[in-house]
N, CA and C atoms as a LAMMPS dump frame, in Angstrom:
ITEM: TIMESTEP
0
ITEM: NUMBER OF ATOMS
252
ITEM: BOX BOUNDS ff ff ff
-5.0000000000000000e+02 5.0000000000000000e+02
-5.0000000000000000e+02 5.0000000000000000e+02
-5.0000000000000000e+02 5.0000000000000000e+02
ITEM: ATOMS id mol type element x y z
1 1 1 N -5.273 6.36 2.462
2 1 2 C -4.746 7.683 2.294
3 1 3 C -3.281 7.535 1.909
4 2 1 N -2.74 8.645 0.99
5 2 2 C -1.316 8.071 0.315
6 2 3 C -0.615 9.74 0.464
7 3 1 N 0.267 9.352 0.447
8 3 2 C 1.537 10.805 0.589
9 3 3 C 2.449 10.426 0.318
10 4 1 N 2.745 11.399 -1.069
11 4 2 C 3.946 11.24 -1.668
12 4 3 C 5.695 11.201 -0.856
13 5 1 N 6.717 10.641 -1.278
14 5 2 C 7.767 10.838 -0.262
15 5 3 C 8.813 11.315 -1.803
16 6 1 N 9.579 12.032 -0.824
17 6 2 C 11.373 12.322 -2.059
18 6 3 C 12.157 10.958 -1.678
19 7 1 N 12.691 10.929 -3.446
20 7 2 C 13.383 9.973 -3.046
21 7 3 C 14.867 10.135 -2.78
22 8 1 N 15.183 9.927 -1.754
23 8 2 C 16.686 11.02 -1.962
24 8 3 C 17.853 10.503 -2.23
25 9 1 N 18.373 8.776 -1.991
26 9 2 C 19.307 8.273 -2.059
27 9 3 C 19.037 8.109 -3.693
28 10 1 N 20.36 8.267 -4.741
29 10 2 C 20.22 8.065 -5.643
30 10 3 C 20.508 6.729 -6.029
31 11 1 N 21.232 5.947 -5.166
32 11 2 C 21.341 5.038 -5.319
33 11 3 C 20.12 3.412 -6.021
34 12 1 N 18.997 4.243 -5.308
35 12 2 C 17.847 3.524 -5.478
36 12 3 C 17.167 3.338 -7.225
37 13 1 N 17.998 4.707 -7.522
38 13 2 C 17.571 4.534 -8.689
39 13 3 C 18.535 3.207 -10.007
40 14 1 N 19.55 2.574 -9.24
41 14 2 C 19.762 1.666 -9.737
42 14 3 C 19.199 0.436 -10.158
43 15 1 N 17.882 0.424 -9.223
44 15 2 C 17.513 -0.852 -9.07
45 15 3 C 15.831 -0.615 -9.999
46 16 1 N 15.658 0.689 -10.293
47 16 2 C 14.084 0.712 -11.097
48 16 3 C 13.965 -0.413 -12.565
49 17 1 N 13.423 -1.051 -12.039
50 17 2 C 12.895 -1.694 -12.911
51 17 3 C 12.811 -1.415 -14.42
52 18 1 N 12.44 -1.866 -16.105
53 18 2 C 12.047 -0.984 -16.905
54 18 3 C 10.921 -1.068 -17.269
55 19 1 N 10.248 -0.121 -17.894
56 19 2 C 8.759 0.208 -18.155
57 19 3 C 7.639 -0.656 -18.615
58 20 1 N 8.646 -1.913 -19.324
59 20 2 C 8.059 -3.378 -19.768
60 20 3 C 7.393 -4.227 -18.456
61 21 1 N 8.445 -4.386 -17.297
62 21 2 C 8.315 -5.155 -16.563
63 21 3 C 7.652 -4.568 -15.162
64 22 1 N 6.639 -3.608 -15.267
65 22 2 C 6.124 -3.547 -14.442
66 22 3 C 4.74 -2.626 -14.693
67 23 1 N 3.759 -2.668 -12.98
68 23 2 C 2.64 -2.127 -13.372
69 23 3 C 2.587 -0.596 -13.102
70 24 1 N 2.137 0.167 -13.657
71 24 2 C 1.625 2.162 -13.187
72 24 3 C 1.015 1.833 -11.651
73 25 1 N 1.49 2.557 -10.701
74 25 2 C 1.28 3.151 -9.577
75 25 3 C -0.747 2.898 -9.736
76 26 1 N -1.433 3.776 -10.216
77 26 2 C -3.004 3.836 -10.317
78 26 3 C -3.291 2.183 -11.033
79 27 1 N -3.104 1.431 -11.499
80 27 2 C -3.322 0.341 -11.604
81 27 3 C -3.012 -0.409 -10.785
82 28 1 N -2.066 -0.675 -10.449
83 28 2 C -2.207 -1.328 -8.784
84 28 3 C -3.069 -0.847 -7.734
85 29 1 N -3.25 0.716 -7.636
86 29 2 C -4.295 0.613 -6.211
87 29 3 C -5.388 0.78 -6.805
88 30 1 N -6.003 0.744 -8.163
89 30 2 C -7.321 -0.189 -8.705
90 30 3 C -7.68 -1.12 -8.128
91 31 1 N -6.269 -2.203 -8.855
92 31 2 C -6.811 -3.589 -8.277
93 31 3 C -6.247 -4.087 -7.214
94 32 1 N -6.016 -3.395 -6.155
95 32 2 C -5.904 -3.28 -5.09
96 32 3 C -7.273 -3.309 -3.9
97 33 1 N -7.77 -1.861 -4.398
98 33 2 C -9.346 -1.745 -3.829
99 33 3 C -10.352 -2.979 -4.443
100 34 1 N -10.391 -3.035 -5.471
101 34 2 C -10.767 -4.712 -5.629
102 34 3 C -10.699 -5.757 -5.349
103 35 1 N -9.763 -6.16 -5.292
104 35 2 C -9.403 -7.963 -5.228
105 35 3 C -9.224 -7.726 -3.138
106 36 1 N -8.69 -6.705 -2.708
107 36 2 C -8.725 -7.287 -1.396
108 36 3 C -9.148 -7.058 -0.468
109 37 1 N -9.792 -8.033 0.483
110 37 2 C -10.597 -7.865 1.315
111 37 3 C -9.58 -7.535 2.504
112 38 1 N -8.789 -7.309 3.053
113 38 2 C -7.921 -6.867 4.118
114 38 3 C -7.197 -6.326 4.577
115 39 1 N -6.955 -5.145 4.963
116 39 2 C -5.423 -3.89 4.488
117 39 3 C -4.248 -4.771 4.546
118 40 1 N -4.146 -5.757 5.07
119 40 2 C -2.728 -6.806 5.061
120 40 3 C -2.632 -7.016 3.085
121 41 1 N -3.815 -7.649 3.118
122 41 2 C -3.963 -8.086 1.464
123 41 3 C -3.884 -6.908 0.055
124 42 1 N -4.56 -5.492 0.902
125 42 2 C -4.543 -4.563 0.259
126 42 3 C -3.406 -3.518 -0.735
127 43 1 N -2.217 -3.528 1.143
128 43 2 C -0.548 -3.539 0.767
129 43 3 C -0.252 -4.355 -0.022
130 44 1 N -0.277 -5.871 -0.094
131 44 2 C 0.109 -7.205 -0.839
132 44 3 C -0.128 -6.468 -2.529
133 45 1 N -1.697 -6.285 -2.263
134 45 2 C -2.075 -6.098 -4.355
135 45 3 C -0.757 -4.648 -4.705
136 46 1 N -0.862 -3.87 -3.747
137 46 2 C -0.174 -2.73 -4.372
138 46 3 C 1.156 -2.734 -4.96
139 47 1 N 1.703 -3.541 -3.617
140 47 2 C 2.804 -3.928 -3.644
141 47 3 C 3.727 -4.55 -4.978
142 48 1 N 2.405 -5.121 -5.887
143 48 2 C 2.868 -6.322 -7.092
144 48 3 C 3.077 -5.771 -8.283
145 49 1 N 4.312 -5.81 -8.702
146 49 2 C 5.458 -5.331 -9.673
147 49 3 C 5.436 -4.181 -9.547
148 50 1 N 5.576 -3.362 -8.524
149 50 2 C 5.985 -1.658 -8.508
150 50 3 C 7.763 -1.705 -9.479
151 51 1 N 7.785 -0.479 -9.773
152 51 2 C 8.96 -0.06 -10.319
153 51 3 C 9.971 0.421 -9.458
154 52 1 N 9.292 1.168 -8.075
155 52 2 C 10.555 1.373 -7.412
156 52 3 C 10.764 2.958 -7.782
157 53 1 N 9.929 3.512 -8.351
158 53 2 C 10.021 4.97 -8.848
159 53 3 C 8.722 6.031 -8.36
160 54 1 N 7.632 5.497 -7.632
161 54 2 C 6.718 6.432 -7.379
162 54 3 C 6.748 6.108 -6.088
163 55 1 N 7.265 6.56 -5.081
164 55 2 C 7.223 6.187 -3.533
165 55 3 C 6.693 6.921 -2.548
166 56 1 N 5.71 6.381 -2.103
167 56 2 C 4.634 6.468 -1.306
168 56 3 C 4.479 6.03 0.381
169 57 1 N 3.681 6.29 1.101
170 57 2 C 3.203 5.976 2.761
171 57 3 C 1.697 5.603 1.961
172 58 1 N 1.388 4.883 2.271
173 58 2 C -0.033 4.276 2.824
174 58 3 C -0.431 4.346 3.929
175 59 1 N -1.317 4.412 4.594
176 59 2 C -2.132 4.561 5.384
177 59 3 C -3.27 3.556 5.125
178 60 1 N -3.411 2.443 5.395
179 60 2 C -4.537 1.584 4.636
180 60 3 C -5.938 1.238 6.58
181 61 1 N -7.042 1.807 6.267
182 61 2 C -8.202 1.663 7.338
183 61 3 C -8.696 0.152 7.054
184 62 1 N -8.593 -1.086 7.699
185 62 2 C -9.705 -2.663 7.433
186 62 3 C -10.727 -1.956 8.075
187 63 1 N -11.817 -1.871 7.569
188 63 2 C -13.039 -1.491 7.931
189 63 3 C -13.68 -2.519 8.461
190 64 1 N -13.683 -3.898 8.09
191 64 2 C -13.854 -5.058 8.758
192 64 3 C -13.361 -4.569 10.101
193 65 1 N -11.921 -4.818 9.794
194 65 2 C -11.687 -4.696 11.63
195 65 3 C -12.021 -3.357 12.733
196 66 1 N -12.463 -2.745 11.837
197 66 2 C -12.943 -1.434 12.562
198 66 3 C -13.75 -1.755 13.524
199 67 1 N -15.081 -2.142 12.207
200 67 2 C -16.521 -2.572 13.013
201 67 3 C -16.443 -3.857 13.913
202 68 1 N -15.438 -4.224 14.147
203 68 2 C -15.556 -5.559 14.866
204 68 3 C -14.8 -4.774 16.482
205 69 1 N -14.008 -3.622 16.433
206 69 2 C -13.67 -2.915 17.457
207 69 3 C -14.299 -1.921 18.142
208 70 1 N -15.594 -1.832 17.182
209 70 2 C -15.971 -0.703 17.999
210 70 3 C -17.329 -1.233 19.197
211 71 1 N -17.109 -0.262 20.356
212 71 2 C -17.398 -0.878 21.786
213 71 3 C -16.224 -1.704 22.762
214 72 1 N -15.179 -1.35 22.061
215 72 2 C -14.114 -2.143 22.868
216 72 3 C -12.677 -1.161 23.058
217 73 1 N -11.771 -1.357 24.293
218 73 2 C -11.162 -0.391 24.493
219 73 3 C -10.211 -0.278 23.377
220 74 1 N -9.909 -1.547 22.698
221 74 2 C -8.797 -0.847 21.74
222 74 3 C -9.12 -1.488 20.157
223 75 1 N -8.61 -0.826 19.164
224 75 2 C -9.182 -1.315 17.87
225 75 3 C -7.862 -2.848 17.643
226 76 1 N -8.628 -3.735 16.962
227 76 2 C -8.189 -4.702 16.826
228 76 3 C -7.133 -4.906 15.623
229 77 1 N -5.541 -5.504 16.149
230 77 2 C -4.903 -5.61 15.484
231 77 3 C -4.906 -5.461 13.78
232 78 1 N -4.039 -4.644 13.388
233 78 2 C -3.986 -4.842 11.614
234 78 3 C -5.612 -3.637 11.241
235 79 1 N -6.068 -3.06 12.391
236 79 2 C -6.953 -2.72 12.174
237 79 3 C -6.381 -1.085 10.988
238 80 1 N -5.243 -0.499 11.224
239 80 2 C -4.396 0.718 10.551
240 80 3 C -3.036 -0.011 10.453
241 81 1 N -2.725 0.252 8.54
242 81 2 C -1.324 -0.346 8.034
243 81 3 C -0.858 0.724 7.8
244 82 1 N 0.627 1.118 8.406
245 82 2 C 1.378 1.687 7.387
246 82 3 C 2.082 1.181 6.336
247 83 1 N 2.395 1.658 5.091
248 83 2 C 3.313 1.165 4.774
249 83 3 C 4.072 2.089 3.669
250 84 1 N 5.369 2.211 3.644
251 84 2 C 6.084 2.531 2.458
252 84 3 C 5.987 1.665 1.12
């Protein structure tokens, strides 16, 4: 699950990347949901060559680790990522 954020320091916008050297926001969490098997790994794909201009919260569910928690009092580590 993703939610947009403002970006408010303008400062940040010093550092955006240019349009050559990096990937679109929806192409990364393509191959994101693809290539990884782990919300640790999942953040990792998204993460690779952002621009620094579409800024986001993730919310990433390991469904692996879900089903391996359920029947037990607490869900197992890394089981919910946040991340900016």
């Amino acid at each position: 699950m993703e939610t947009t954020l403002e970006l408010i320091d303008e400062n940040s916008f010093l550092d955006v990347l240019p349009a050559s050297d990096y990937i679109p926001d929806h192409y990364r969490v393509i191959t994101a949901n693809r290539l990884a098997f782990h919300s640790h790994d999942w953040i990792e794909w998204l993460a690779f060559i952002n621009s620094g201009t579409y800024c986001s919260e993730w919310m990433v569910i390991d469904l692996h680790k879900f089903k391996e928690s359920v029947g037990k009092p607490k869900l197992a580590k890394g089981t919910l990522i946040v991340s900016e």
